[in-house]
C-alpha positions as CSV (number, residue, x, y, z in Angstrom):
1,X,-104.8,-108.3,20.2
2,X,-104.8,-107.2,23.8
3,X,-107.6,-105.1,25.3
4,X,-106.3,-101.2,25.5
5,X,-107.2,-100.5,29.0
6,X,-108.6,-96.8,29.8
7,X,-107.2,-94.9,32.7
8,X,-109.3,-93.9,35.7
9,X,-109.2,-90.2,35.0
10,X,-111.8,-89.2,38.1
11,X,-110.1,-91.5,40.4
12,X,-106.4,-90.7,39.1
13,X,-107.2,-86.6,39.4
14,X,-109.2,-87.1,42.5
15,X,-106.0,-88.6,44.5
16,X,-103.9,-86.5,42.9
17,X,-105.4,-83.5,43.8
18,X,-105.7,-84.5,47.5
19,X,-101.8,-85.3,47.5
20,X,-101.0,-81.8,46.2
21,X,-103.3,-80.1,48.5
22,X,-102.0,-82.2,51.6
23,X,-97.9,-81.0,50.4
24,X,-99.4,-77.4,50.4
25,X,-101.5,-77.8,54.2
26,X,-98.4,-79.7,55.7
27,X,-96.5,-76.7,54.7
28,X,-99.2,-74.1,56.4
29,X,-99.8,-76.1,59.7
30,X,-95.7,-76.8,60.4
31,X,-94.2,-74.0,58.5
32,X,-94.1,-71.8,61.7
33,X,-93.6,-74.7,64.2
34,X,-90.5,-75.7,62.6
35,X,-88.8,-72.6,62.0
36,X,-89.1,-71.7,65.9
37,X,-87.9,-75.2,67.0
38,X,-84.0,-75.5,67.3
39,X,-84.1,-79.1,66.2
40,X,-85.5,-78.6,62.8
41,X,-84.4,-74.6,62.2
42,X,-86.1,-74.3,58.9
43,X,-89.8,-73.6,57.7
44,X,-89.7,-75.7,54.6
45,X,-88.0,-79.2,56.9
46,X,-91.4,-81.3,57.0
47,X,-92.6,-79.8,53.9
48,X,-89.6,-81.0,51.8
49,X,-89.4,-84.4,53.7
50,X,-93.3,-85.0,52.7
51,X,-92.7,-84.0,49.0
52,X,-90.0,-86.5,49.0
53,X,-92.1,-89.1,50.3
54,X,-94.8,-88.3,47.7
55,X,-92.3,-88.7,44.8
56,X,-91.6,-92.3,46.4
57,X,-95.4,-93.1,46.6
58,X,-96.5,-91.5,43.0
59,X,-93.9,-93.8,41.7
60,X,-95.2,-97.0,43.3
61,X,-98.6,-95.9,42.9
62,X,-97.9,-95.7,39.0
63,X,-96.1,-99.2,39.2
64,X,-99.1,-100.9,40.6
65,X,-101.1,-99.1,38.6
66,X,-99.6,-100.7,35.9
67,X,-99.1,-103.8,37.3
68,X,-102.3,-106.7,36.5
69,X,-104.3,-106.6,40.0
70,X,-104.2,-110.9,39.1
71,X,-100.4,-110.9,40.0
72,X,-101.5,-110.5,43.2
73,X,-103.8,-113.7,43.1
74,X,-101.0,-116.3,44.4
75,X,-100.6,-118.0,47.5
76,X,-97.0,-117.0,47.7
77,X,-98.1,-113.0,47.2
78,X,-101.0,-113.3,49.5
79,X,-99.4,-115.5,52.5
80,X,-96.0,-113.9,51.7
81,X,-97.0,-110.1,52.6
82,X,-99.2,-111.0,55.3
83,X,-96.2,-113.6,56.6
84,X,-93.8,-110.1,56.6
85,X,-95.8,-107.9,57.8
86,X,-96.3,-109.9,60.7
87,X,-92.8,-110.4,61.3
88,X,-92.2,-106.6,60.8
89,X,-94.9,-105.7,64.0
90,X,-93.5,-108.3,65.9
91,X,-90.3,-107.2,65.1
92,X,-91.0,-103.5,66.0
93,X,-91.7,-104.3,69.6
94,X,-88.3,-104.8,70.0
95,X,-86.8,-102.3,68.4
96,X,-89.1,-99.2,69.3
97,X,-89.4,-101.1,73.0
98,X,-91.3,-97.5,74.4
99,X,-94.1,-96.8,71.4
100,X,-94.0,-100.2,69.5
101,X,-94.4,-98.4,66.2
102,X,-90.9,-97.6,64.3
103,X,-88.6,-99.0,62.4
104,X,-85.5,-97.1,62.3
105,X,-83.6,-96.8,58.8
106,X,-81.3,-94.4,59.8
107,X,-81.8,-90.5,61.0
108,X,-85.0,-89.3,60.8
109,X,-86.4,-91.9,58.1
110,X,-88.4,-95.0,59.6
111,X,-90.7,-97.2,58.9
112,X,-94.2,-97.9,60.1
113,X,-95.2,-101.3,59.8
114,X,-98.5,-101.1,60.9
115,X,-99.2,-98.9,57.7
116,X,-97.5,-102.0,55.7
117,X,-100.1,-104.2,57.2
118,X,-102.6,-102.4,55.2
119,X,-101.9,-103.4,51.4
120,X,-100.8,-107.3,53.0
121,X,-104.0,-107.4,54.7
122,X,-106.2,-106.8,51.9
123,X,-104.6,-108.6,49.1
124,X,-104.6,-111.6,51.8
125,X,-108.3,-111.2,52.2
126,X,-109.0,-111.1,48.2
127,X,-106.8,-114.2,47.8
128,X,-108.4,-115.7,51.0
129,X,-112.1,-115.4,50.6
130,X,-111.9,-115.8,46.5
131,X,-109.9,-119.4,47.4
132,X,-112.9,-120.3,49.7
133,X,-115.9,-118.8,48.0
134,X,-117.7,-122.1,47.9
135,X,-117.0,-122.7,51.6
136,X,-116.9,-119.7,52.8
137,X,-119.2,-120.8,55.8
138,X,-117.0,-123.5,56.7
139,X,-116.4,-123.1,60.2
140,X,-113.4,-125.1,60.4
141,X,-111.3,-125.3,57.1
142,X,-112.4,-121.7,56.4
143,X,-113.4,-119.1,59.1
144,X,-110.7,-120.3,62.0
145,X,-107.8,-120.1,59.4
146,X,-109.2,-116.8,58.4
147,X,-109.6,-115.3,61.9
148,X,-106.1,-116.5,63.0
149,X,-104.6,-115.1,60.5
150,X,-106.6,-111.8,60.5
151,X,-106.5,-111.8,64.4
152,X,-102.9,-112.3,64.6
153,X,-102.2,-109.2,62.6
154,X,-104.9,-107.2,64.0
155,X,-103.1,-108.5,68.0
156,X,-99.9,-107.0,66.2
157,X,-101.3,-103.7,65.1
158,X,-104.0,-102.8,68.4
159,X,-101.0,-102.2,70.9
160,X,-99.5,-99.5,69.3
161,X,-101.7,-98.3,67.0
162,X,-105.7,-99.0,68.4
163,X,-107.4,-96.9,65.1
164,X,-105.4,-98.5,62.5
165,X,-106.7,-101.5,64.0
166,X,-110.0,-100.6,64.0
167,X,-109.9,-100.0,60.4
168,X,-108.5,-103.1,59.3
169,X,-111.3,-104.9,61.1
170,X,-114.0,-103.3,59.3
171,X,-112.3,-104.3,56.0
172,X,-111.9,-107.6,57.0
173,X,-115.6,-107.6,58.4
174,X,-117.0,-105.8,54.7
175,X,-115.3,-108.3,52.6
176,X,-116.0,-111.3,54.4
177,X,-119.9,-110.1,54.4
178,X,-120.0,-109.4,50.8
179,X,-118.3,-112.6,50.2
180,X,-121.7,-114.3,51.7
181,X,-120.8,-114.8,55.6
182,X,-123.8,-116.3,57.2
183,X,-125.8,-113.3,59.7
184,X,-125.3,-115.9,62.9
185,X,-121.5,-115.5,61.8
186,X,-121.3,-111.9,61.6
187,X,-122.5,-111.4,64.6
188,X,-120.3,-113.7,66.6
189,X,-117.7,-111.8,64.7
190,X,-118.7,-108.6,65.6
191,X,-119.5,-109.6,69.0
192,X,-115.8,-110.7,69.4
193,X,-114.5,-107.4,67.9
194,X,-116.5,-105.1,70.4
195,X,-114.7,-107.4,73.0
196,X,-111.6,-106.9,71.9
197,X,-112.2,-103.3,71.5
198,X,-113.3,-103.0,75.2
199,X,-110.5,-104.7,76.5
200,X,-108.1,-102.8,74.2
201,X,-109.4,-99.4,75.6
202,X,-109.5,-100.7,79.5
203,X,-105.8,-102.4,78.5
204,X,-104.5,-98.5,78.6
205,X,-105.1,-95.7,80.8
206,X,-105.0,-93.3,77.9
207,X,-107.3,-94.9,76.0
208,X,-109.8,-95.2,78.9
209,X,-109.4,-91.8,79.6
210,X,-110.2,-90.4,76.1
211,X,-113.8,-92.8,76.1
212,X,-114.9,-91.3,79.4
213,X,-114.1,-87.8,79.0
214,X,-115.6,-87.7,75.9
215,X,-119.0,-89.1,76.9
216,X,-118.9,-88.0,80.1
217,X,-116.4,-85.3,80.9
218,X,-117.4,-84.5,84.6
219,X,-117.6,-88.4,85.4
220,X,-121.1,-87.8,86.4
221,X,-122.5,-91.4,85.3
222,X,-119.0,-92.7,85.6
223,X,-119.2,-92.3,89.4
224,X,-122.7,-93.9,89.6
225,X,-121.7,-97.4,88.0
226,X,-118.3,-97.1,89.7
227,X,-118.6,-95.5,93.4
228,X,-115.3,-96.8,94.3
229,X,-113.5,-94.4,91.7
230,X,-111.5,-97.1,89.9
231,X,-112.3,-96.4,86.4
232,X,-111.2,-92.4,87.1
233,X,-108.2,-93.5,88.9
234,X,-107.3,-96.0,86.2
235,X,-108.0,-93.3,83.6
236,X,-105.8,-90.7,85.3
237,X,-102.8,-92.7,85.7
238,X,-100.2,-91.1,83.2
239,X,-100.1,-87.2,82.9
240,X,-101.3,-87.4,79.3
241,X,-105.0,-88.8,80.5
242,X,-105.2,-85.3,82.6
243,X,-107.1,-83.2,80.0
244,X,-107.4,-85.8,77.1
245,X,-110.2,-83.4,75.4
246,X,-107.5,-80.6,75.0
247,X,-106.9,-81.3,71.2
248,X,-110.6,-81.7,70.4
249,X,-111.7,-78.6,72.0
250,X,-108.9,-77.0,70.0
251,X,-109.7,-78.3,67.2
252,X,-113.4,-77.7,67.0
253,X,-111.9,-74.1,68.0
254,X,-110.4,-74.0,64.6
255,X,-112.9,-75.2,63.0
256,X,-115.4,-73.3,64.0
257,X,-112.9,-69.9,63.9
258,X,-113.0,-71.2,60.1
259,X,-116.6,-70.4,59.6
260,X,-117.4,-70.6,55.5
261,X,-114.5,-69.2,53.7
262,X,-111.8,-69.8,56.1
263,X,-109.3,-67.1,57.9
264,X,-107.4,-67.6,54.4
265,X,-103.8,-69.9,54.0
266,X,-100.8,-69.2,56.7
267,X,-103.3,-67.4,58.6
268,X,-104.6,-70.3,61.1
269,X,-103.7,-69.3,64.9
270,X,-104.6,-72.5,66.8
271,X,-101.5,-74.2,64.9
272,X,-99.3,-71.8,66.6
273,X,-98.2,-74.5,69.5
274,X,-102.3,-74.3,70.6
275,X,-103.2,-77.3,68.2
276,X,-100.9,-80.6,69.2
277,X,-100.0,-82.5,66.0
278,X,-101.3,-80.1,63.7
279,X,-99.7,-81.1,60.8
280,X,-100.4,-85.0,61.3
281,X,-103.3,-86.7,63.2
282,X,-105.2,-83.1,63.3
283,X,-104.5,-81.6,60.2
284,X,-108.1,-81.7,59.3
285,X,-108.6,-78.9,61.5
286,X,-106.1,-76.4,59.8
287,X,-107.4,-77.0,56.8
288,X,-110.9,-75.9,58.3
289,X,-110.1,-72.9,60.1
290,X,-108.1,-71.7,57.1
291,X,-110.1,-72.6,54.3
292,X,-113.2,-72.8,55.9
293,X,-116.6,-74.9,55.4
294,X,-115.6,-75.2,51.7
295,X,-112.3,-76.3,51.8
296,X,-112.9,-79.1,54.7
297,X,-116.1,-80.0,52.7
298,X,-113.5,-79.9,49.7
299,X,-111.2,-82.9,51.4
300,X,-114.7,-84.9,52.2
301,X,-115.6,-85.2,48.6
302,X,-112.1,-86.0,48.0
303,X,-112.9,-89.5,49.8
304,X,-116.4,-89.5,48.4
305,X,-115.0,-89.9,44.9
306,X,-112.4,-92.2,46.1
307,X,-115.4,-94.4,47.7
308,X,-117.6,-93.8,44.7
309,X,-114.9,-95.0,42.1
310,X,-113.9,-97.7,44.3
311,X,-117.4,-99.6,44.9
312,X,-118.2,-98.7,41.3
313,X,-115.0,-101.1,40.1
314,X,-116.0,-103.4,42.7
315,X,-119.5,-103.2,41.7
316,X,-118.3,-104.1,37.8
317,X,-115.5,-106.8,38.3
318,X,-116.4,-109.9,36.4
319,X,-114.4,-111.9,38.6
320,X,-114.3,-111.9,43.1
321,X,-110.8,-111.6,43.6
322,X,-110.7,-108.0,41.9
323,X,-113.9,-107.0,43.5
324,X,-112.6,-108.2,46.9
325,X,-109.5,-106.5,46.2
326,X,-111.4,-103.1,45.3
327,X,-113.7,-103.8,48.2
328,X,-110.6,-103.6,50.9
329,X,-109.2,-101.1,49.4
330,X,-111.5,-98.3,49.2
331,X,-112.5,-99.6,52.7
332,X,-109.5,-99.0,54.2
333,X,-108.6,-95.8,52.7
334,X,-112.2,-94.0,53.2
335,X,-113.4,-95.5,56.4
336,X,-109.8,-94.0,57.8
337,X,-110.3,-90.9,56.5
338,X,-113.7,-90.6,58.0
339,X,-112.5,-91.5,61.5
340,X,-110.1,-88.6,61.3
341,X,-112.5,-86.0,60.3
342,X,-115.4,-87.6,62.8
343,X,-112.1,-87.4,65.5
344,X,-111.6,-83.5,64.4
345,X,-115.2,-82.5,64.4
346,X,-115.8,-84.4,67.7
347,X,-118.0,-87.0,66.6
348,X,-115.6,-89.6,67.8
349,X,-113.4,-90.0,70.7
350,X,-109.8,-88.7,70.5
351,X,-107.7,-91.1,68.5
352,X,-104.2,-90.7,66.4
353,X,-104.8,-91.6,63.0
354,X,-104.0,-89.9,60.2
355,X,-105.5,-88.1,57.7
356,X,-104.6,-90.5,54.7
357,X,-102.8,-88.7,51.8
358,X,-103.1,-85.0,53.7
359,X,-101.2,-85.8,56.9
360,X,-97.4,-85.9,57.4
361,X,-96.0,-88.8,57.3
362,X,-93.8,-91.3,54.5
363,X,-95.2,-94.8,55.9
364,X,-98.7,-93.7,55.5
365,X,-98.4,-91.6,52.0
366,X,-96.4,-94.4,50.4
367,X,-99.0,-97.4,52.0
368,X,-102.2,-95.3,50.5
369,X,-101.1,-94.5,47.2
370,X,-99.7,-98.3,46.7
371,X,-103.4,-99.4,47.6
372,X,-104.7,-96.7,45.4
373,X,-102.6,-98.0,42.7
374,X,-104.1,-101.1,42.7
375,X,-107.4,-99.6,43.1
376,X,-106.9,-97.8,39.6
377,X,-105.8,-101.1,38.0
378,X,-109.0,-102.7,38.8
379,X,-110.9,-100.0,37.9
380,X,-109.4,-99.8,34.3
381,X,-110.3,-103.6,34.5
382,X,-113.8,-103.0,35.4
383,X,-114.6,-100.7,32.6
């Protein structure tokens, strides 16, 4: 008789409840916005477009939710999504030849495909590192196949997209640590990520810009190691390096016009055209200036249960490719999530990512929720 599995209620009600509450702060931070703008002429237009997208990721959510997390344990799953994502973000710089990030399906619907790089990335890793276990110090039939194929994907998604990047590294680096990497290993491999993170900020003006203005706004120590003026030149090249700390001073604005309770929901000002992308990358803020201290500590313990559930399934799988798989998952999800709150509250340089499951946006809602999906399997696996 087959074992009756029993449904992650904490995890299930936590990402539930962050889904809901992200349909109803999309709504308050572009309500006004798009009612005033001539191209979208109603209040409810992103609103209604996110709901839709939510219906679409509940339903794959509860599909792979469903769905035994060991389907995924094949060579033809593992290779096969990591094999299309890449085409996909090759694919895209051709396509989207000025951002490098959309896939156009017709009209206002796209397709991100460095959000589709997520789930490929980590059920390749699971499959990857569980298929090597024994050797996973193997220099040569283990780490270089590994770090082509990571790299390769991680080359594809730093262009366009530099945090979502960042935060498929770090699941990459967790799992392959956990898995037993060897200390002189994971330091040459963090050694070669700090490189390529350098050269990925000096690789674009805006990027450059947003480091040194954050550290060091008047360029006072700038100027000292570069006399010459270079690196402020270089940072200043396109108009949109001019004042890069404009969104975090208006968002720390909100924030701290949020004080405990909040100014109460519809009643935020700096989304009134103060705030850019107020109801995507820094949506974080609304929710703090209008539902103060409580409700943006309210969205943090969202994640905390989402990373508490997800080590505890990891922590409990019998077997490495589940706990692998649980591992890159809550990774991913959590360690995004707290980039874009340490990117609101100024913690961290400037840097477009989204708020996972609160921001606006179908690629990303429809990415998490299919990784959260698998999550829940695993858990219910876990006991």
């Amino acid at each position: 008789m087959p074992q009756r599995l029993k449904t992650d209620w904490i995890l299930f009600a936590a990402v539930l409840a962050l889904v809901l509450f992200g349909l109803l702060i999309v709504y308050s931070a572009s309500s006004i916005m798009a009612r005033m703008d001539a191209r979208y002429n109603s209040s409810w237009y992103f609103v209604v477009r996110q709901a839709g997208y939510a219906v679409v990721a509940v339903v794959v959510m509860m599909a792979l939710k469903r769905t035994h997390y060991r389907v995924f344990q094949n060579p033809a799953v593992a290779f096969g999504a990591i094999g299309v994502a890449l085409m996909l973000l090759f694919a895209v710089y051709f396509v989207d030849a000025a951002h490098h990030r959309w896939l156009r399906l017709g009209g206002p619907v796209g397709v991100q495909p460095s959000e589709l790089a997520k789930p490929a990335l980590v059920i390749f890793l699971a499959f990857f590192v569980t298929w090597r276990a024994r050797a996973i110090n193997n220099a040569r039939h283990t780490l270089v196949p590994a770090a082509l194929a990571v790299g390769f994907l991680i080359f594809a998604v730093v262009v366009p997209d530099l945090g979502t990047a960042v935060v498929l590294g770090l699941a990459a680096m967790a799992v392959f640590f956990v898995a037993g990497l060897q200390w002189r290993y994971c330091f040459i491999v963090a050694a070669m990520a700090f490189l390529g993170l350098v050269v990925s900020i000096f690789a674009e003006p805006y990027r450059l810009g947003r480091v040194i203005r954050f550290f060091d706004p008047s360029f006072q120590y700038v100027s000292r190691i570069d006399p010459h003026g270079w690196l402020k030149a270089r940072s200043e090249r396109t108009l949109r390096t001019r004042d890069t700390n404009y969104q975090l001073e208006q968002s720390q604005i909100a924030v701290g016009a949020g004080g405990v309770a909040g100014v109460g929901l519809m009643n935020g000002r700096q989304k009134l055209l103060y705030l850019p992308e107020a109801h995507t990358d820094f949506i974080y803020a609304v929710a703090g200036e209008e539902m103060g201290l409580i409700g943006a500590a309210g969205l943090l313990a969202g994640f905390l249960v989402i990373l508490w559930r997800g080590l505890r399934a990891s922590l409990r799988m019998r077997d490495d490719f589940g706990r692998y798989l649980a591992l890159g998952v809550t990774v991913v999800i959590v360690v995004q999530g707290f980039i874009n709150m340490s990117v609101v509250l100024g913690i961290m340089p400037t840097k477009g990512i989204p708020l996972p499951m609160i921001s606006y946006g179908g690629s990303s809602l429809v990415s998490t929720l299919a990784l959260l999906g698998i999550l829940m399997n695993v858990s219910e696996h876990a006991g």
